[in-house]
VMD Tcl script that draws the C-alpha trace (Angstrom):
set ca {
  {63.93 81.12 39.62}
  {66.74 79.20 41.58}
  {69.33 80.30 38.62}
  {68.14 83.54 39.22}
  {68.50 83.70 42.78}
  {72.19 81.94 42.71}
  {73.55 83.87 39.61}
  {77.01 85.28 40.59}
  {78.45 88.84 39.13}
  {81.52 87.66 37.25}
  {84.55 88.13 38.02}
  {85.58 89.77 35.04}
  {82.78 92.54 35.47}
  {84.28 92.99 39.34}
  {87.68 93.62 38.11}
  {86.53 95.83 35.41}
  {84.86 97.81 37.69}
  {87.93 97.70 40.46}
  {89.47 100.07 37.34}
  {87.07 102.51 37.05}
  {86.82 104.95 40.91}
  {82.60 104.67 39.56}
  {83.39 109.29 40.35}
  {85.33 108.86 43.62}
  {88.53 110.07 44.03}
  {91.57 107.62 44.91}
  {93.15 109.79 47.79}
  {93.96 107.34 50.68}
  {97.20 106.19 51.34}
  {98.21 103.11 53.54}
  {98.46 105.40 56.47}
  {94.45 106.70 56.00}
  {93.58 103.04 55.35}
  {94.89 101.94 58.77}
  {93.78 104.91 60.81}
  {90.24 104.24 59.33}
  {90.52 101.00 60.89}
  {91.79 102.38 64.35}
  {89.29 105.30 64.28}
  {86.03 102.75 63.66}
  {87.73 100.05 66.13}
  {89.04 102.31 69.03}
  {85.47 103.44 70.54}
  {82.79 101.82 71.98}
  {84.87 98.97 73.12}
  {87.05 101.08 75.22}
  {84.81 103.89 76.12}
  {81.16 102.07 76.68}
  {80.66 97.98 76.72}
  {83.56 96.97 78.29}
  {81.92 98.11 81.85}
  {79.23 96.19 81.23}
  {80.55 92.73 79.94}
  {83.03 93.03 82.73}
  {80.12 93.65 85.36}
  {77.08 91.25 83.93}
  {79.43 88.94 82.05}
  {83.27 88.06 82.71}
  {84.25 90.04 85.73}
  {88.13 90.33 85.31}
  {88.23 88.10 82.35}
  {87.13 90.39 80.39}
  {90.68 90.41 78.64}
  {90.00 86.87 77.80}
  {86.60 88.33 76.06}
  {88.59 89.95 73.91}
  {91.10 87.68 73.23}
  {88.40 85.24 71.62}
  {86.84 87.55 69.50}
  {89.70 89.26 68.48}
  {90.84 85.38 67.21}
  {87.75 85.41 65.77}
  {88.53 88.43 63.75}
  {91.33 87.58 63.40}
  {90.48 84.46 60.90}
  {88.10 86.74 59.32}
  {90.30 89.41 58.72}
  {92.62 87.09 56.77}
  {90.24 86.22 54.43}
  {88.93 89.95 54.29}
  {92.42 90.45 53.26}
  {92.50 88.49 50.63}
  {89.29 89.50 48.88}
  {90.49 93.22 49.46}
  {93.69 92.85 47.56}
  {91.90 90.48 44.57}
  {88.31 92.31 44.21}
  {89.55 95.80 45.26}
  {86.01 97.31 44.93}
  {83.86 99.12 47.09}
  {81.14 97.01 48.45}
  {82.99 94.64 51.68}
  {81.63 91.34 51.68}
  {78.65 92.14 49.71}
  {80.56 91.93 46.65}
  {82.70 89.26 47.85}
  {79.47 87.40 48.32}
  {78.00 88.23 44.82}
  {81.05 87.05 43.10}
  {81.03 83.46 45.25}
  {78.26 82.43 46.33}
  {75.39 84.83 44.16}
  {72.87 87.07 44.47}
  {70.68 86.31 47.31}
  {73.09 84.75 48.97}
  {75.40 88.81 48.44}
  {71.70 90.70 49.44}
  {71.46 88.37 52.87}
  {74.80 90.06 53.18}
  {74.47 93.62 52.63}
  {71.34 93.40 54.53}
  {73.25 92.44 57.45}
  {75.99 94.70 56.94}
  {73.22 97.37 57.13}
  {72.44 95.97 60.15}
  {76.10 96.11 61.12}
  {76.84 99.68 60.06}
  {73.97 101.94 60.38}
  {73.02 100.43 63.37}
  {76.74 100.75 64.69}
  {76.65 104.51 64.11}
  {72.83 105.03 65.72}
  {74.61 103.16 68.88}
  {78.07 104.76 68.77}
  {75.93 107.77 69.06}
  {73.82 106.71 71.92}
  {77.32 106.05 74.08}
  {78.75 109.81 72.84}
  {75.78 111.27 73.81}
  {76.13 109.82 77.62}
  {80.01 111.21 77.34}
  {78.27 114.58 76.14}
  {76.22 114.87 78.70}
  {78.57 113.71 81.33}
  {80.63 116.88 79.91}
  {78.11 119.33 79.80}
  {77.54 117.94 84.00}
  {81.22 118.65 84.28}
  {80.90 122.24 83.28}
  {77.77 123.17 85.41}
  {75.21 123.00 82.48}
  {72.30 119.86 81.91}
  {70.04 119.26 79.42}
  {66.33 118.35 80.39}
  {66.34 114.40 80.88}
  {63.41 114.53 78.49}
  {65.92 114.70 75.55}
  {69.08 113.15 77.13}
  {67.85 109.23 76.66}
  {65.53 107.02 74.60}
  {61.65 107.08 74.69}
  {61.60 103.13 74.50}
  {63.83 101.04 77.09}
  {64.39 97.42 76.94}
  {63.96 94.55 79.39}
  {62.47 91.34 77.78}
  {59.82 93.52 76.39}
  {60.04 97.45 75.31}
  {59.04 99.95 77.59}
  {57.52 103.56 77.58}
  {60.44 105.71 79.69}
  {58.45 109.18 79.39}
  {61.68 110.73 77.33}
  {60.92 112.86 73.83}
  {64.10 111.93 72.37}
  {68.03 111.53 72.69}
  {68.84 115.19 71.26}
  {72.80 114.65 71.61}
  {72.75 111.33 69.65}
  {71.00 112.90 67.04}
  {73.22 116.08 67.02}
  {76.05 114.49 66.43}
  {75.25 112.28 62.99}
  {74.11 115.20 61.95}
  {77.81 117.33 62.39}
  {79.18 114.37 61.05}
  {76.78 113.81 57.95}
  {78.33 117.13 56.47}
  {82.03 116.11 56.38}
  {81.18 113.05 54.36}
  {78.86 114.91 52.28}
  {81.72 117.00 51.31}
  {83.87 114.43 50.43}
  {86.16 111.37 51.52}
  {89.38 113.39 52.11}
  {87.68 116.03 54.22}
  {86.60 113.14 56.00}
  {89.70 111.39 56.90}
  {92.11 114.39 57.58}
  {89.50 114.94 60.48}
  {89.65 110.76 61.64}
  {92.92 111.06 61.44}
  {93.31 114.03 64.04}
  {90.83 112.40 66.19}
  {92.66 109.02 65.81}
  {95.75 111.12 67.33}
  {93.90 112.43 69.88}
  {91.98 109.92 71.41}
  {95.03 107.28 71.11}
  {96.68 109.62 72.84}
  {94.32 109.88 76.07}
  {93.72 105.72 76.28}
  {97.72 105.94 76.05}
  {97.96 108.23 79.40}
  {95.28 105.85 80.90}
  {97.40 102.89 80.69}
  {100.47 104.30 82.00}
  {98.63 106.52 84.25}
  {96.33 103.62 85.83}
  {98.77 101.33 85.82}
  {99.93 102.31 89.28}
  {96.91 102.24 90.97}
  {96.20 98.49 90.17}
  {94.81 96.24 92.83}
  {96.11 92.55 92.24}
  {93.25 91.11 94.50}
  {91.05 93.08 92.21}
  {91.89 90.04 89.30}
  {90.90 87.56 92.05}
  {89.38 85.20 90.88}
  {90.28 85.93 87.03}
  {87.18 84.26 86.22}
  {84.47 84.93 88.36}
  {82.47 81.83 89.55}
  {79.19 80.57 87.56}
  {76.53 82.27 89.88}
  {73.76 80.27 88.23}
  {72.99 77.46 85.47}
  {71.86 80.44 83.63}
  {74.34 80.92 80.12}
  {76.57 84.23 80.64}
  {76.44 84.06 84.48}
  {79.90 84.34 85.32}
  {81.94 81.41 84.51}
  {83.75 80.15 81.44}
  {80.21 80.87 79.76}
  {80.12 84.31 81.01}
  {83.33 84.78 78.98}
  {81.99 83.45 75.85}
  {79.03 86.00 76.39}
  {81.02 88.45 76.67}
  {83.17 87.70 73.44}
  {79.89 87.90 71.88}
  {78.93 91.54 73.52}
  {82.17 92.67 73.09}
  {82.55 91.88 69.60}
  {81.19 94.84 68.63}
  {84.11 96.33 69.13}
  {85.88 94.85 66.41}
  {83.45 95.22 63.75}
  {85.69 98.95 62.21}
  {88.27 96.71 60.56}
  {86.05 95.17 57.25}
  {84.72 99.03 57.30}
  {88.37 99.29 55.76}
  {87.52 97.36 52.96}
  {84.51 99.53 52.11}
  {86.85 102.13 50.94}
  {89.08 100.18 48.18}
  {87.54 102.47 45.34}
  {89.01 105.26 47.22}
  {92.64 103.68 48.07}
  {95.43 105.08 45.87}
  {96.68 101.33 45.89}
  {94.32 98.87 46.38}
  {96.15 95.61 45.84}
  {99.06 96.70 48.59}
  {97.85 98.59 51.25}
  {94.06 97.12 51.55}
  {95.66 94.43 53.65}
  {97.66 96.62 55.41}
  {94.61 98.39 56.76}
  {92.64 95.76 57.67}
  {95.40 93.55 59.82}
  {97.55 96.20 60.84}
  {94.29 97.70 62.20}
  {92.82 94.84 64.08}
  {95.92 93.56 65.52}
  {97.65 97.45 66.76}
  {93.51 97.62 68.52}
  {93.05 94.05 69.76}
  {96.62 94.26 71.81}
  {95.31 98.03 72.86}
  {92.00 96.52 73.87}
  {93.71 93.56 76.39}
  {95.35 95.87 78.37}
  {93.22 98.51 79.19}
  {90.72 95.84 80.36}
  {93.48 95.20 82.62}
  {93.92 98.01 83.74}
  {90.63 98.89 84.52}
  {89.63 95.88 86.28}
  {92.82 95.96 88.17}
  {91.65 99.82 89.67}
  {88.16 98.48 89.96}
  {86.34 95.55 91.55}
  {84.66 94.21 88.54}
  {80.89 94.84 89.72}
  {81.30 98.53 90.20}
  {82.17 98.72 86.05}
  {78.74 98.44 84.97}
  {78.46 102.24 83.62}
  {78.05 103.69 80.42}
  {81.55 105.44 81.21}
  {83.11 102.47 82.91}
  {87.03 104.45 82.23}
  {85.45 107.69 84.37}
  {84.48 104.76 86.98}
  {87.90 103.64 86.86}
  {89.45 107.33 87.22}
  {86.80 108.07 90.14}
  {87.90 105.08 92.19}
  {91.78 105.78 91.44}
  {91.02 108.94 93.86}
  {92.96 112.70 93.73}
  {96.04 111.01 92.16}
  {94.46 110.20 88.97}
  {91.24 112.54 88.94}
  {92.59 115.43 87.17}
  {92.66 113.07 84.16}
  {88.61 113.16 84.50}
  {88.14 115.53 81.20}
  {90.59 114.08 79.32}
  {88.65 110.46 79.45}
  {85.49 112.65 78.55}
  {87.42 114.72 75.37}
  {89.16 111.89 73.92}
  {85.64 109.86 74.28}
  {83.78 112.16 72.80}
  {86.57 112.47 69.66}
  {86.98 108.87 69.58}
  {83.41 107.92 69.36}
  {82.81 110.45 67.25}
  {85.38 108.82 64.40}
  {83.72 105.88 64.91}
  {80.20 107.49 63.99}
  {81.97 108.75 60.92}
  {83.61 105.49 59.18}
  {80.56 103.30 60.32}
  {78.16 105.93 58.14}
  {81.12 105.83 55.33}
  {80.92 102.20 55.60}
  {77.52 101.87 54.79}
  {77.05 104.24 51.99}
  {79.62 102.54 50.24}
  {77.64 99.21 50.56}
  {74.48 101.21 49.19}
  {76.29 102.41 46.10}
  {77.52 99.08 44.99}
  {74.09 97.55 45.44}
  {72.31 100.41 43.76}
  {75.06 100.34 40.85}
  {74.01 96.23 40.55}
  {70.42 97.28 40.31}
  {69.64 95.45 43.79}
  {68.86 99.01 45.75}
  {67.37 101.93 45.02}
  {68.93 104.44 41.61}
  {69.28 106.98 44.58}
  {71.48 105.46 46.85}
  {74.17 105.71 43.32}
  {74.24 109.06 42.80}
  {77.37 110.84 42.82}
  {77.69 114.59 43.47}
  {78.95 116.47 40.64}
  {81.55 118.55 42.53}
  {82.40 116.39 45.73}
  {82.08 113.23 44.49}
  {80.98 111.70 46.99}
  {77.04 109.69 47.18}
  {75.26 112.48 48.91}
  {71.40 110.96 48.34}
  {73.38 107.79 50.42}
  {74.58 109.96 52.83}
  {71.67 112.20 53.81}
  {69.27 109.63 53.99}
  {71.43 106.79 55.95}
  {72.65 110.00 58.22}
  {69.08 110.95 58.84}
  {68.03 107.22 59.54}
  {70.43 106.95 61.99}
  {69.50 109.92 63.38}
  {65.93 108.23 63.57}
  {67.27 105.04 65.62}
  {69.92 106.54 67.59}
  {67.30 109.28 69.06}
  {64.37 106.77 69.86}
  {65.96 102.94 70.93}
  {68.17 101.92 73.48}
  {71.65 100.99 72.93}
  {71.27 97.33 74.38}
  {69.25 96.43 71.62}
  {71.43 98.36 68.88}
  {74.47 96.99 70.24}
  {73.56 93.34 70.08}
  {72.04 93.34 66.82}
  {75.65 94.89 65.28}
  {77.04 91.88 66.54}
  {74.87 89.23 64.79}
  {75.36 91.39 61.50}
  {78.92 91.59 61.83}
  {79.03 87.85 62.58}
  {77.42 86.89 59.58}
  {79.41 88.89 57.48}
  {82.06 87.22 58.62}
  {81.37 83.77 58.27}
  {79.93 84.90 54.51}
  {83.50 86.34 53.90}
  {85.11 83.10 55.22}
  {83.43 80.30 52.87}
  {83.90 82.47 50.24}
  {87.35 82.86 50.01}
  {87.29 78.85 50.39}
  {84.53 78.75 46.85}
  {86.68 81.17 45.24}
  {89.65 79.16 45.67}
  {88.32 75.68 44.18}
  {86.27 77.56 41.28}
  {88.89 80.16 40.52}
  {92.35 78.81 41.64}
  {93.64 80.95 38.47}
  {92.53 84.60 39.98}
  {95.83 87.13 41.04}
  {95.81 86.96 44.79}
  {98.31 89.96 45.85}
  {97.52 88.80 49.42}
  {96.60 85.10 50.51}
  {94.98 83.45 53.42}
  {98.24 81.27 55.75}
  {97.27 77.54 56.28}
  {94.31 77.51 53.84}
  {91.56 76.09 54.43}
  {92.49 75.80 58.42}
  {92.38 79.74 58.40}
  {88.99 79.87 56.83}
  {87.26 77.23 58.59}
  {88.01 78.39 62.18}
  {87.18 81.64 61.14}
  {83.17 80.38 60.60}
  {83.22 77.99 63.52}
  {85.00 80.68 66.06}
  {82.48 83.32 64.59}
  {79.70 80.66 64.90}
  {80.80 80.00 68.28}
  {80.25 83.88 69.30}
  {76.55 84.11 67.43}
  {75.37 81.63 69.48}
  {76.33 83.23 72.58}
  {74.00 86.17 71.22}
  {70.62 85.71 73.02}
  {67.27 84.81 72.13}
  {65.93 87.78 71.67}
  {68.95 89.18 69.08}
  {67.95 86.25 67.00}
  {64.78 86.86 67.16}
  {64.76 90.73 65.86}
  {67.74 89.78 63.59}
  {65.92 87.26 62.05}
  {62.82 89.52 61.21}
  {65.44 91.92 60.02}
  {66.20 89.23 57.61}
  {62.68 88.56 56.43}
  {62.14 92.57 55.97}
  {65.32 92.41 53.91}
  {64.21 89.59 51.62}
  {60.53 91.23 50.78}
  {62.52 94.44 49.69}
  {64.81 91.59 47.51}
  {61.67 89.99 45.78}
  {59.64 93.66 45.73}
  {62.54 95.73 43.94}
  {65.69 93.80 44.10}
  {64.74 91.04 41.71}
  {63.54 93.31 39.20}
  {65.79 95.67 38.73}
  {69.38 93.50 39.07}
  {71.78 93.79 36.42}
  {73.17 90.58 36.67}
}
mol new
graphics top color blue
foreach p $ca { graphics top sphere $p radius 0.5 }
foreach p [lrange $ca 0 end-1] q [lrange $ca 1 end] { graphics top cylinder $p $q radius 0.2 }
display resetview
């Protein structure tokens, strides 16, 4: 039973399979690879939770929020880098997992990277849909508040709001389900334009809202602790917030989800991955800034903290009021779109090892793409994103991501003792420092997660291993 349970895939099966496309096409370049990064990374972080980390959490420090967990991506995306450019396979740091460490340890994985993904998209959704219906405000035209927010809201326990459902939310996984249906070019010709696009407006912002910054607004940087409470303010509000925010970071290992699909795997895997997080972590710093500078950091707590920003910048800067909205709207939509790529990917290589279900590995004859994957993780999504809140979404993508990380980490430091003879295009600086502060900073942030993540995340976990020892167990190739 324990054999079982630890048996790794080899490595010669992986880089068989790296080979072989499994019926996708290889048709993106280094450029594609990086703006699928940008477009899953430049979002939510900039658009919805940086209000409120800056307003319940760090006050101006948010910029130091995201300077620790983008340090703490940083060591992860090192060693993401790494695997990328040795296992080039679909599958992230489930198969990185399976290869190192085995096969429960690789299904603990990709049932947190399901938390991660899908429930990434049903939030990313949730924060469009308060941009949609900010536009639709704009433009003299509301939707009944029945369908504009969840039926459930969440304060220590769930609550009955009297809503039917969030319609918008919903709405848009579905326009977005049909691009990726069609295929995996379709899809990133269209995150590419919106990568352009909403770039562009957080661009304007900065040099736009630069002007209107109030120094005494960053006074004092770190707000003082207003209670014994962890997260109040203080140095410990800033760690909170690091864990909050890192949501924000979690597009870059979404790169790696697409290796099957890179024209050349080996070179330009890393290139996504780093090039991505460290163009969006520098982005990230200064329009927290910025918007702290314009705004006294307890006005920010809005779903549309930028449009707060813009409000209190007066006339001068108010014009640029539906230009936030559009490039939200784009930019949260190309989020929605790599998080949903991201996690049928991590279906089909499960499905293909016989640990998830034969339809999740279907490939469509003509667009190659997994469209059983698609249409039922799109309409799941759909599911969550139109009925639960997005403070509970949010801060369960966090502990997923986390542990992914970590996983990802201590594997590259197995693979290196047991297979010290492997090709590594791409290796990890100042092994095993690298490694080893990625789990600790990563550990660091999970803890600052509170009790009530860990509790839902860990009966997540126990769902996940009853599917393992139901169908999982059974049915594994290796």
């Amino acid at each position: 039973m324990a054999n079982k349970l630890f048996r790794k895939k080899p490595i010669s099966v992986l880089m068989e399979e790296s080979g072989d496309t499994g019926g996708l096409k290889r048709t993106l370049g280094r450029l594609n690879l990086i703006t699928l990064g940008i477009g899953a990374i430049i979002g939510a972080g900039v658009f919805v939770l940086t209000g409120r980390v800056a307003a319940q959490y760090a006050g101006p420090a948010l910029a130091l929020s995201f300077v620790m967990s983008g340090v703490a991506c940083a060591f992860a995306g090192l060693c993401y880098a790494e695997f990328a450019s040795m296992i080039p396979i679909s599958g992230s740091a489930y198969t990185y997992a399976y290869a190192t460490m085995g096969r429960i340890v690789a299904w603990i994985i990709a049932w947190a990277l399901t938390l991660e993904y899908l429930l990434a998209a049903s939030t990313v959704a949730v924060g469009w849909s308060g941009y949609f219906n900010k536009f639709l405000h704009q433009i003299g035209w509301d939707l009944p508040a029945a369908l504009t927010s969840a039926p459930f809201a969440f304060n220590t326990q769930f609550e009955w709001t009297g809503s039917i459902c969030n319609l918008p939310a919903i709405g848009i996984i579905l326009l977005i389900v049909v691009p990726l249906y069609r295929g995996v070019q379709e899809s990133a010709t269209i995150n590419n334009a919106v990568v352009i696009l909403k770039l562009t407006v957080v661009f304007l912002f900065i040099l736009l809202g630069w002007q209107y910054i109030d120094t005494a607004n960053w006074v004092p940087f770190v707000p003082e602790a207003q209670s014994d409470k962890f997260g109040d303010y203080g140095w410990t509000g800033v760690f909170r917030g690091a864990s909050v925010i890192f949501f924000a970071y979690l597009g870059f290992d979404a790169v790696s989800t697409a290796a099957q699909e890179a024209k050349n795997p080996q070179r330009d895997m890393p290139w996504g991955i780093l090039g991505s997080l460290f163009f969006c972590t520098i982005i990230y710093i200064i329009v927290s800034l910025v918007m702290t500078g314009i705004v006294p950091y307890k006005e920010l707590n809005s779903p549309a903290p930028i449009t707060v920003a813009i409000e209190k910048a007066g006339e001068g800067l108010r014009w640029f009021n539906p230009f936030i909205t559009a490039g939200a709207i784009a930019g949260l939509s190309s989020v929605i779109l790599v998080m949903l790529m991201g996690q049928t990917r991590i279906f089909l290589s499960m499905s293909n090892d016989g640990l998830f279900f034969k339809a999740f590995g279907k490939i469509h004859p003509k667009y190659k793409t997994p469209y059983l994957s698609t249409v039922i993780t799109g309409m799941t999504a759909m599911l969550l994103s139109g009925l639960l809140p997005i403070e509970v979404l949010g801060d369960l993508v966090s502990f997923g991501t986390l542990l992914a990380f970590i996983i990802v980490c201590i594997g590259v430091m197995v693979l290196r003792y047991k297979r010290p003879d492997l090709s590594r295009p791409f290796k990890v600086p100042f092994f095993p420092v690298t490694p080893i502060l990625g789990v600790l900073s990563c550990l660091a942030v999970m803890i600052s997660l509170d009790n009530t993540t860990h509790i839902l995340a860990a009966v997540w976990i126990l769902i996940g291993f009853l599917v393992y020892f139901f169908y999982g167990r059974k049915h594994a190739k290796y």
